[in-house]
C-alpha positions in Angstrom: 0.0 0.0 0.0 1.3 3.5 -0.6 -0.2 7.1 0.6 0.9 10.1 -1.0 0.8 13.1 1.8 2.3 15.8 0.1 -0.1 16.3 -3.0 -1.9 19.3 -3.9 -5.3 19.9 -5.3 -7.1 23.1 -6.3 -10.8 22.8 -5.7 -13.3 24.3 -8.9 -14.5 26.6 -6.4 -12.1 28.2 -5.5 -10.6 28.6 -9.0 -13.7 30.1 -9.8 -13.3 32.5 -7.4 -10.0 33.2 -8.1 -10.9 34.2 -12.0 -13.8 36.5 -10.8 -11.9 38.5 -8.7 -8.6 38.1 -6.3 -6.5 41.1 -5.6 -3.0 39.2 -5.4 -3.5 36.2 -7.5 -4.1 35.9 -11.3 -5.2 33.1 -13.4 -4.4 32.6 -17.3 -4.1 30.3 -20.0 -0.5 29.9 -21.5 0.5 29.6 -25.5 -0.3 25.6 -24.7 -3.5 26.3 -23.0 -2.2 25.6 -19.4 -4.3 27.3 -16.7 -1.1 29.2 -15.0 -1.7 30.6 -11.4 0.5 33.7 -10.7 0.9 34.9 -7.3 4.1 37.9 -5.7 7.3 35.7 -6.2 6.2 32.5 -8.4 4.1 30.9 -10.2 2.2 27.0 -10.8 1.7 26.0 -14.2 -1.5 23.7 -13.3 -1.8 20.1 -14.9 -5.0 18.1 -15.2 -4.5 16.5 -12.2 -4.3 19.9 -10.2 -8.0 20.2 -11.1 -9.6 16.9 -12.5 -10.3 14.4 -9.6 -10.4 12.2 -13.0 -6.8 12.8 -13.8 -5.9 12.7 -10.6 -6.9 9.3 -10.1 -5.7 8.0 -13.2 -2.5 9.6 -12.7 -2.0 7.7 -9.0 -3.3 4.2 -10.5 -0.4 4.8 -13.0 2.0 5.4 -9.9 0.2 3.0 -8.0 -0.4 5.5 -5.2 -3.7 4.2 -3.3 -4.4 7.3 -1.7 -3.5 10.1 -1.4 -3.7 13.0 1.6 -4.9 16.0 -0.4 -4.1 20.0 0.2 -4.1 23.2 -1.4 -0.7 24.8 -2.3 0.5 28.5 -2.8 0.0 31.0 -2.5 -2.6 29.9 -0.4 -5.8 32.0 1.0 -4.1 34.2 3.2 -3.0 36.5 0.9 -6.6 37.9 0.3 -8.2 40.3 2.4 -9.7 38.6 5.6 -13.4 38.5 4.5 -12.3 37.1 0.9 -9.9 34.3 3.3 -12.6 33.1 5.0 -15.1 32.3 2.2 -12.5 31.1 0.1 -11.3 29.0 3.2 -15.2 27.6 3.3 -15.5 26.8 -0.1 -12.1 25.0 -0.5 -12.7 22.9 2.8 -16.7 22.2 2.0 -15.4 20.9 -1.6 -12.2 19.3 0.2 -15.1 17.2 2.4 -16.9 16.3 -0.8 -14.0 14.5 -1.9 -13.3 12.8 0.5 -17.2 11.6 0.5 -16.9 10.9 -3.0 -13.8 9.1 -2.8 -13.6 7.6 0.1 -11.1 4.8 -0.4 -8.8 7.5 -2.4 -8.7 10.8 -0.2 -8.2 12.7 2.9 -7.7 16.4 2.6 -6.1 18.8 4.7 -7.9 21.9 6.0 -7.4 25.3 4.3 -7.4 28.1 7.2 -7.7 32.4 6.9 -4.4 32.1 8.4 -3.8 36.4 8.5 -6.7 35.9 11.3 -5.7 33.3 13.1 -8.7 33.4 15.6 -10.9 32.7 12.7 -8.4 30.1 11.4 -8.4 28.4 14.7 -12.2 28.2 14.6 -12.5 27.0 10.9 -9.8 24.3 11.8 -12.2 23.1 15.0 -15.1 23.3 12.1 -13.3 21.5 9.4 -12.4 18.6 11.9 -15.9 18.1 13.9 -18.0 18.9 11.1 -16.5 18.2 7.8 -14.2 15.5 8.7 -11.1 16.7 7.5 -7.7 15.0 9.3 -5.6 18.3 10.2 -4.6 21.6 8.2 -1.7 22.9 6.1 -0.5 26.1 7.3 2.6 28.1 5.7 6.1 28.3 7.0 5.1 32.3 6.8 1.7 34.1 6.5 2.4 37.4 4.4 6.0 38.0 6.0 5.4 36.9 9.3 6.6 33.6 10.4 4.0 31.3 11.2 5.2 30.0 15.4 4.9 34.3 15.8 2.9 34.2 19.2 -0.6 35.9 17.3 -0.5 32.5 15.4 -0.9 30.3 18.6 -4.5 30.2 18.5 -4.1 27.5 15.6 -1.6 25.5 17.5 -3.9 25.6 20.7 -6.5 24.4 18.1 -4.1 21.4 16.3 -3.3 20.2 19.7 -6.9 20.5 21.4 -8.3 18.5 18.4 -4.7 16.5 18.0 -4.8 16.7 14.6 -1.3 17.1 12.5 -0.4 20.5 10.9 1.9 20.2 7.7 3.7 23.6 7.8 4.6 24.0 3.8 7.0 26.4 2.9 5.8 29.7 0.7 8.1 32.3 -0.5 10.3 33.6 1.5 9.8 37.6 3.2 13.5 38.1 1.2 11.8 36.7 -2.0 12.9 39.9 -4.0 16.4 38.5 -4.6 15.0 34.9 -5.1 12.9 36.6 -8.7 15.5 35.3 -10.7 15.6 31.2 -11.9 12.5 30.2 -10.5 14.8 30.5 -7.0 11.7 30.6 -4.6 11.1 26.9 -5.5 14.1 25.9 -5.9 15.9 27.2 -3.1 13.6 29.9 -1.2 11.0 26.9 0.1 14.1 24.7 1.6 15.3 28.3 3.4 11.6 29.1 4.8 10.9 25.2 5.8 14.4 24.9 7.7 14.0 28.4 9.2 10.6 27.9 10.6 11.2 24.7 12.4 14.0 26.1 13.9 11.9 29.1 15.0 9.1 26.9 16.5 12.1 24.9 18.4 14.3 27.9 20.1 10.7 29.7 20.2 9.6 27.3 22.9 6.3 26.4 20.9 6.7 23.0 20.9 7.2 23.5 25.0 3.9 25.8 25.5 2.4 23.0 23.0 3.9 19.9 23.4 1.3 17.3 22.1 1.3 19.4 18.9 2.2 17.2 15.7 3.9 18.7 13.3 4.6 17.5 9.4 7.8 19.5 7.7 8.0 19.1 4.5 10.5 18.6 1.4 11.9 16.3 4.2 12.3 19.1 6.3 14.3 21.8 4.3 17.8 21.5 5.2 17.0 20.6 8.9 18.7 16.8 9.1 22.1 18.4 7.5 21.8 21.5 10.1 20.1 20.6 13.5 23.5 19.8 14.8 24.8 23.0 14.4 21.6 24.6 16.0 22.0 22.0 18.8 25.9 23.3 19.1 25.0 26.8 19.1 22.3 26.3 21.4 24.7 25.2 24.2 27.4 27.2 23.2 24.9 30.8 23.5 24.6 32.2 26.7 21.1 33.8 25.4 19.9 30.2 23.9 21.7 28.2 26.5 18.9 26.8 29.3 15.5 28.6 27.2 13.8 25.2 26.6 13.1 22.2 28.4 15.0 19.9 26.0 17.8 20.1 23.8 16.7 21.4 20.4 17.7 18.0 18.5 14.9 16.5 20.8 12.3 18.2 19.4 13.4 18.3 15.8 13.5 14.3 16.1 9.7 14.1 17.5 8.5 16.2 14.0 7.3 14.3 10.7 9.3 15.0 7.6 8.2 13.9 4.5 9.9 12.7 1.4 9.6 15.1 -1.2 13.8 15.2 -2.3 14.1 12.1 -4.3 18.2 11.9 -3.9 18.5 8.6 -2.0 21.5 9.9 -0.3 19.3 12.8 1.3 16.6 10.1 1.8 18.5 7.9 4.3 19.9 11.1 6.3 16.6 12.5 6.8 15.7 8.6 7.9 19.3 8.5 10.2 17.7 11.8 12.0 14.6 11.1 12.6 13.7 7.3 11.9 11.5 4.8 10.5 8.4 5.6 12.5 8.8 9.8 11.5 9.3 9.6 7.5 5.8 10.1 4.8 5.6 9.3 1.6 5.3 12.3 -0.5 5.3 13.5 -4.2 4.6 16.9 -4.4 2.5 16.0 -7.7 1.1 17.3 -9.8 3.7 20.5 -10.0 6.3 20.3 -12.2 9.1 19.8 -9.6 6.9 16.5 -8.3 7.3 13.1 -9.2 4.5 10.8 -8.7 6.1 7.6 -10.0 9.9 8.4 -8.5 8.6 9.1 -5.1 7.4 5.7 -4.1 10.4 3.8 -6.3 13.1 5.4 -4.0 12.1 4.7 -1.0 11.1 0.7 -2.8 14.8 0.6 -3.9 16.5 2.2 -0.5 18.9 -0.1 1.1 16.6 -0.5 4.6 14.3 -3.3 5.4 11.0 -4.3 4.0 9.3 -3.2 7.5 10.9 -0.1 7.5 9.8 0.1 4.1 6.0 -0.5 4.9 6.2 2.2 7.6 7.2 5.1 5.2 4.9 4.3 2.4 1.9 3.6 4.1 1.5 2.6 8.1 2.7 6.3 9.5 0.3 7.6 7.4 -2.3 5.5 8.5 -1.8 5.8 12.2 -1.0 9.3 11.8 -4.3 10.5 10.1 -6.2 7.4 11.6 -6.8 5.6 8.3 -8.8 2.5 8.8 -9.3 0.7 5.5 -11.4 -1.8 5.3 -10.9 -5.0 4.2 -10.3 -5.2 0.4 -10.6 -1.5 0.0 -7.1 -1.2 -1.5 
């Protein structure tokens, strides 16, 4: 069994709404006739599958993915004013919950949250869980410049923990994105810098101490985090202003978060499995953009040289215990 958890979707809706009016986000239709989404510092060039449950299922029974843990993906909603946030947030969750009606053996979504409000965001989480039935939220590693473990942000992390659902943080582009304009640089280097910087943040912050049943998902298997945290673990006893601030050693808490495996280098594979194991490491894809790889995801980690258990764990079982997956028999 495999389960893709780092996959995006864009609902109809809120495409829709996006063409009839958005003050930050554009969509058009290239020379190929591509629907292309441009937002401040990038853009998604959107395939079928971005859009078309149809493609999207036919493109995972290619890959043999059985399911898949859907979300949105940048810019996200929070880049709209806060009364356009939280209708669009409604509409993309309320269609997010049809999916996973309409599909029940192929999809669980993530929740879309108003995140420049986080009181609201924290209450559309609660809504999206108890009523809609969604398994946790994606938030971004920064919500219009301000990174996301900033202390008006802790109403969603109250929320995540009360309801102990998972939060994927997913990197957007970084508040330097200006000198990241060149070479498509924001994807290719700006999200590892934001994903890296804000788990960091939420360690030497303390939020993982004021919240500490929190469960969090970094993603692109976690930035650059496995090749740095021991530097940030040297520097946090070396510091007389980091030395003593938290109740563990940084390399603690960086071990308890999920990474998943969206850098397809086998090399990086097994170091981001060295730091934080077997039972910590997701399947992921990062289809349908053009940087993801919905066949190569699942064949590294099939041709990594671990066992077949550890093997299981990382395509499918974390993902099941971690969203509470229970297939039935013969579903899959």
């Amino acid at each position: 069994m495999r389960i893709d958890c780092h996959t995006h979707f864009y609902p109809a809706g809120y495409l829709r709404e996006i063409e009839r009016r958005s003050d930050h986000v554009t969509l058009v239709r290239d020379e190929a006739g591509n629907l292309v989404l441009h937002y401040a510092g990038d853009y998604n060039v959107l395939a079928p599958a971005h859009h078309s449950l149809e493609a999207r299922v036919e493109d995972m029974a290619r890959a043999g993915i059985d399911m898949a843990i859907l979300s949105l993906t940048t810019p996200g909603i929070h880049v709209e004013r806060p009364d356009r946030a939280r209708a669009l947030a409604r509409v993309v969750n309320e269609q997010f919950a049809e999916i996973q009606r309409t599909y029940p053996h192929r999809f669980r979504c993530l929740a879309t949250l108003p995140l420049e409000t986080p009181e609201v965001a924290a209450y559309e989480l609660e809504r999206a869980v108890r009523e809609l039935g969604l398994v946790g939220a994606m938030v971004f590693s920064n919500v219009n410049g301000r990174p996301i473990d900033a202390p008006e942000f802790w109403p969603v992390f109250e929320a995540a923990e009360a309801l102990d659902v998972p939060l994927m943080i997913h990197p957007t582009a970084p508040a330097f994105a200006d000198y990241l304009s060149d070479y498509r640089l924001v994807a290719l280097l700006g999200f590892a810098y934001d994903t890296t910087m804000v788990a960091v943040r939420m360690v030497l912050g303390g939020v993982l101490d004021r919240f500490p049943r929190l469960t969090v998902i970094q993603t692109h298997l976690g930035g650059t985090l496995p090749y740095l945290a021991e530097r940030v673990q040297r520097g946090y006893r070396a510091y007389p202003e980091l030395r003593g601030r938290l109740q563990r050693d940084p390399m603690d808490y960086f071990r308890e978060m999920y990474l998943d495996t969206v850098l397809f280098d086998p090399a990086c594979l097994l170091l981001g499995l060295a730091f934080v194991g077997e039972d910590r490491l997701l399947l992921g894809s990062d289809h349908p953009h053009q940087i993801g790889d919905i066949e190569r995801a699942p064949r590294v980690i099939e041709e990594l040289p671990i066992s077949p258990h550890a093997k299981r764990k990382i395509l499918a079982d974390n993902a099941l215990r971690l969203f509470r997956i229970l297939p039935a028999h013969g579903d899959f």
